[in-house]
C-alpha positions in Angstrom: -28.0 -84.8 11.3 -25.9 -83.4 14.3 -22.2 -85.2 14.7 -21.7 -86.8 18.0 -18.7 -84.3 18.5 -20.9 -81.2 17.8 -21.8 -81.6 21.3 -20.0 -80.7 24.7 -21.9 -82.5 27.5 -22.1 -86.4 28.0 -24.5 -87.2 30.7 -24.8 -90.8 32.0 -27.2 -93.1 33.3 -24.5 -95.6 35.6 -26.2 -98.4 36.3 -26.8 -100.6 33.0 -24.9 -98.4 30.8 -21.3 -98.4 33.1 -22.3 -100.3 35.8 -23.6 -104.0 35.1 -26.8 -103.5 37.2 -28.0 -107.0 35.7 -25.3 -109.2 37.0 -24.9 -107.1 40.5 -28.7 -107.7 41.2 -28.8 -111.5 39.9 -25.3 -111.8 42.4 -27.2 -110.1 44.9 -30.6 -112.2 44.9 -27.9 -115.1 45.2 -28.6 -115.5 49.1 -31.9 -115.3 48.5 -32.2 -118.0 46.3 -29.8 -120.4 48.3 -31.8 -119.7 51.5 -35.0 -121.2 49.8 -32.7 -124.5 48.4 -31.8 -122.8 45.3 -34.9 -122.7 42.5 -34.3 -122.6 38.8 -35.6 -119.2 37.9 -34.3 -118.1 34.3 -32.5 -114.8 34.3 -35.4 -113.0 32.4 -37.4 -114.5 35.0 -35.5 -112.8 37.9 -34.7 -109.5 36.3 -38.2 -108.7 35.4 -39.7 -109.4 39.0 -36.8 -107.4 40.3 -37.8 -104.1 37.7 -41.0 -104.6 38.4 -41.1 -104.5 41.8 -38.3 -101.4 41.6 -40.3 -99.6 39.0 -43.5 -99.6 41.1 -41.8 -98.8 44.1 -39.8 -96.0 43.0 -43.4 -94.3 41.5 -44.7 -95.0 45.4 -42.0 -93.7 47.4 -39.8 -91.5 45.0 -37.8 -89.6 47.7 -36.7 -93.0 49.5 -32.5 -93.5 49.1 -31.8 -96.1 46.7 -30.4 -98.4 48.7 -33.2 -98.6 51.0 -35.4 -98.9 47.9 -33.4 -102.1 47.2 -33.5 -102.9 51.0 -37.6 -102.3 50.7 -38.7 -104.6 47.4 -36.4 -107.3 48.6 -39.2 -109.2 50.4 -41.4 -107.8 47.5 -39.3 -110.1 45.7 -39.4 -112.8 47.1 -42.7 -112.7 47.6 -43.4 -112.7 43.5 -40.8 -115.5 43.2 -42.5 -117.1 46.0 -39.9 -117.6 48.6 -39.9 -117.4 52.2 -39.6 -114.2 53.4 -36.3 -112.4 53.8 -34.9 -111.5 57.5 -34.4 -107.7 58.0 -30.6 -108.2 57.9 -30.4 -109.9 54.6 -32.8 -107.2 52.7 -30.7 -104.7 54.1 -27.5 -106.6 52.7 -29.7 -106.5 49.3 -29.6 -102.7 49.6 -26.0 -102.3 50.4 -24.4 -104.5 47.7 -25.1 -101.0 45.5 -21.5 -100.8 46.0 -20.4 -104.1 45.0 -22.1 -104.3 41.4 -19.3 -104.5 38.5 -18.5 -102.5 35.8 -18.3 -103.4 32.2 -15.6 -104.7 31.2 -14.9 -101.6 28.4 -16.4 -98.8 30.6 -13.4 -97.1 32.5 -11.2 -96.9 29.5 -13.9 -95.4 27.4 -14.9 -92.8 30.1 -11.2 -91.5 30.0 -11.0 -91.4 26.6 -14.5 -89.8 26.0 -13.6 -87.4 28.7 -10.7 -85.8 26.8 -13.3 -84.8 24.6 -16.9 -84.0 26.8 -17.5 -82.8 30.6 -18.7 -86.4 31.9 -21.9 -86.0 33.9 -23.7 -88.7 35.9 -27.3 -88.9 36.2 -28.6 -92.0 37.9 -31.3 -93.5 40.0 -29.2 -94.2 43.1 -28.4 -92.2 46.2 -25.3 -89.9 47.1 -23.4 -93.0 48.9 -23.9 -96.0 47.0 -22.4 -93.9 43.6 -19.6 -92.7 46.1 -19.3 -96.7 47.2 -19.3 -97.4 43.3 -16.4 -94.7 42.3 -14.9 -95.4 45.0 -14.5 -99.9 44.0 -15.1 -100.6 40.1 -14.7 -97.3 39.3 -11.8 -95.9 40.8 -9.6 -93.1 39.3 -12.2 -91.9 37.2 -13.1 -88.5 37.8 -17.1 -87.0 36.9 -17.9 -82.8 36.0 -20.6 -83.3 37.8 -23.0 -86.0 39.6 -26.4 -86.0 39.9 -28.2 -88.7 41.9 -32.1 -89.2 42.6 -31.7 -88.1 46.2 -31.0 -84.4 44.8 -33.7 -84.4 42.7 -36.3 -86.6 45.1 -37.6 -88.3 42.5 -36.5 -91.3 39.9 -36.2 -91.8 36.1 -38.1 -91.7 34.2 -39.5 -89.0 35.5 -39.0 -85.7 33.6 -38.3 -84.0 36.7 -34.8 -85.4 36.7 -33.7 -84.5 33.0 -35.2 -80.5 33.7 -33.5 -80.9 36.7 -30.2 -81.9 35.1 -30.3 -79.6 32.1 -30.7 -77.4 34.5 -27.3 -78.1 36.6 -25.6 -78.2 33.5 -26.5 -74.8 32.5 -24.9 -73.5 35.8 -22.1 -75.7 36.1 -20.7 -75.4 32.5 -22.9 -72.8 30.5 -24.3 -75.5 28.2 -27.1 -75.5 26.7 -30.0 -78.0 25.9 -28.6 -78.5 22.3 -25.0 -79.9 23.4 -25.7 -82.6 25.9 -26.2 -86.1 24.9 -27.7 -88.5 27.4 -26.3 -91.6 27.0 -27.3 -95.1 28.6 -29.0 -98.4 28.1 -32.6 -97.9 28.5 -34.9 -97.0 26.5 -37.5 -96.4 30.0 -35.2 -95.2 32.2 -33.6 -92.7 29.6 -34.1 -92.8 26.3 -37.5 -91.8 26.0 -38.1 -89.0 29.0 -34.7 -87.6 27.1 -36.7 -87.5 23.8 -39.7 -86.0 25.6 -37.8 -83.4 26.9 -36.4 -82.9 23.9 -32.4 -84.2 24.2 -30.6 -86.3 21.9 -29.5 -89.5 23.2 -27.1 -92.0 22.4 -28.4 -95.7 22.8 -25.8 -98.5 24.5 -27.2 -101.5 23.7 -25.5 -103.6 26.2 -26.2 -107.4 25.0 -28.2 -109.6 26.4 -29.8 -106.5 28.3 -33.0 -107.9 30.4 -34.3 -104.6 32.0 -35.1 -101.2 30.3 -36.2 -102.5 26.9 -38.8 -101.0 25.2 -40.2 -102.1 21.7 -40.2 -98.5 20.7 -36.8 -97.9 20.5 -35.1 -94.1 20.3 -32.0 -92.8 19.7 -29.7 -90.4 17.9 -26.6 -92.7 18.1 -26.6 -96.6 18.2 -23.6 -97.9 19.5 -22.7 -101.7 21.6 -20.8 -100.5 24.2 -19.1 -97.6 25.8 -16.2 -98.1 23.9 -17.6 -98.3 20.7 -19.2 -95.0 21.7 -15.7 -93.8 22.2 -13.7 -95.8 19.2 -16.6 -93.5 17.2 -16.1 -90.2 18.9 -12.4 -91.0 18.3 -12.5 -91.5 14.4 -15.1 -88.0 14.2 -12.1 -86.1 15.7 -9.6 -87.3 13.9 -11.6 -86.9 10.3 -12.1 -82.9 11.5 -8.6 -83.0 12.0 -7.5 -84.3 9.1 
């Protein structure tokens, strides 16, 4: 079996894999929930209204932004959880908190250490200015080869479209090939299996406690917790070539 390090390219879903995606959206449903005298919904409960309502959306409307994706199944949302309906000004706050959504705790350290080793590429779901919000707040400092966002492409993962369309970029950008690029994330539906159907090894974050994404079919090349695992890993390879 390949080594991690016999590859050149990392390419990252953001949001559930560096970006905690499940505590942003469960923060921004908050108002939501406190406008309709604050129900007990578990957090399972929640998440998977919220995916399904994104999932079916995004196969709907696959060119709309991200954020006004988020702005759009916000009443769809409530709706399922039923809960009055949201105003026009609070689904569009939904939408905008994009920017707002934490990273894991372990993911900026690992990104600089796994980018003295890779070219760092971002592939994700979102739109050009909520990842430029996000780099900009919990990600500051860090520095990507090359982003990729659904609004390039017009159309969300897991749809192949976006891993030809990446393979693609990375050819041009840095002369890679297939073969050396290792998509790396938390779901097994957003990533882990169009990767594997397109042919691209992938290394699984498990991210615990994970709501949104799983799949009882798992696949992966690598298996690791968390980013910096991933990168602790990477680290030891290097330093047993070395040796």
């Amino acid at each position: 079996m390949a080594k991690i390090t016999d590859h050149s390219v990392l390419v990252f879903d953001c949001f559930g894999t560096i970006i905690d995606w499940e505590t942003g959206v469960l923060d921004a449903l908050q108002p939501l929930l406190s406008a309709n005298g604050a129900p007990t919904f578990s957090r399972k409960q929640l998440l998977d209204v919220y995916h399904e309502c994104e999932a079916a959306q995004q196969a709907k409307t696959p060119g709309l932004p991200y954020d006004k994706l988020l702005e759009t199944i916000h009443p769809q949302v409530a709706s399922k959880l039923n809960l009055a309906a949201p105003t026009s000004a609070e689904s569009a706050a939904f939408g905008a908190s994009i920017g707002e959504w934490p990273a894991f705790p372990d993911s900026v350290d690992a990104l600089r250490r796994l980018g003295k080793h890779y070219k760092l590429v971002i592939l994700s779901n979102v739109d050009r200015a909520s990842f430029a919000r996000t780099n900009a707040g919990s990600l500051e400092g860090l520095d990507f080869d090359l982003i990729i966002t659904a609004e390039d492409i017009g159309s969300y993962k897991p749809d192949l479209r976006n891993f030809e369309y990446m393979l693609s970029a990375v050819k041009d950008a840095f002369g890679a090939e297939k073969g050396e690029v290792v998509q790396t994330a938390q779901s097994q539906f957003h990533d882990h299996h169009p990767a594997s159907k397109v042919g691209i090894r992938s290394s699984w974050i498990v991210r615990a406690g994970a709501v949104m994404g799983n799949q009882d079919d798992e696949v992966y090349d690598w298996k690791f917790d968390t980013l910096g695992d991933m990168a602790d890993a990477v680290e030891e390879e290097v330093r047993s070539s070395t040796s």
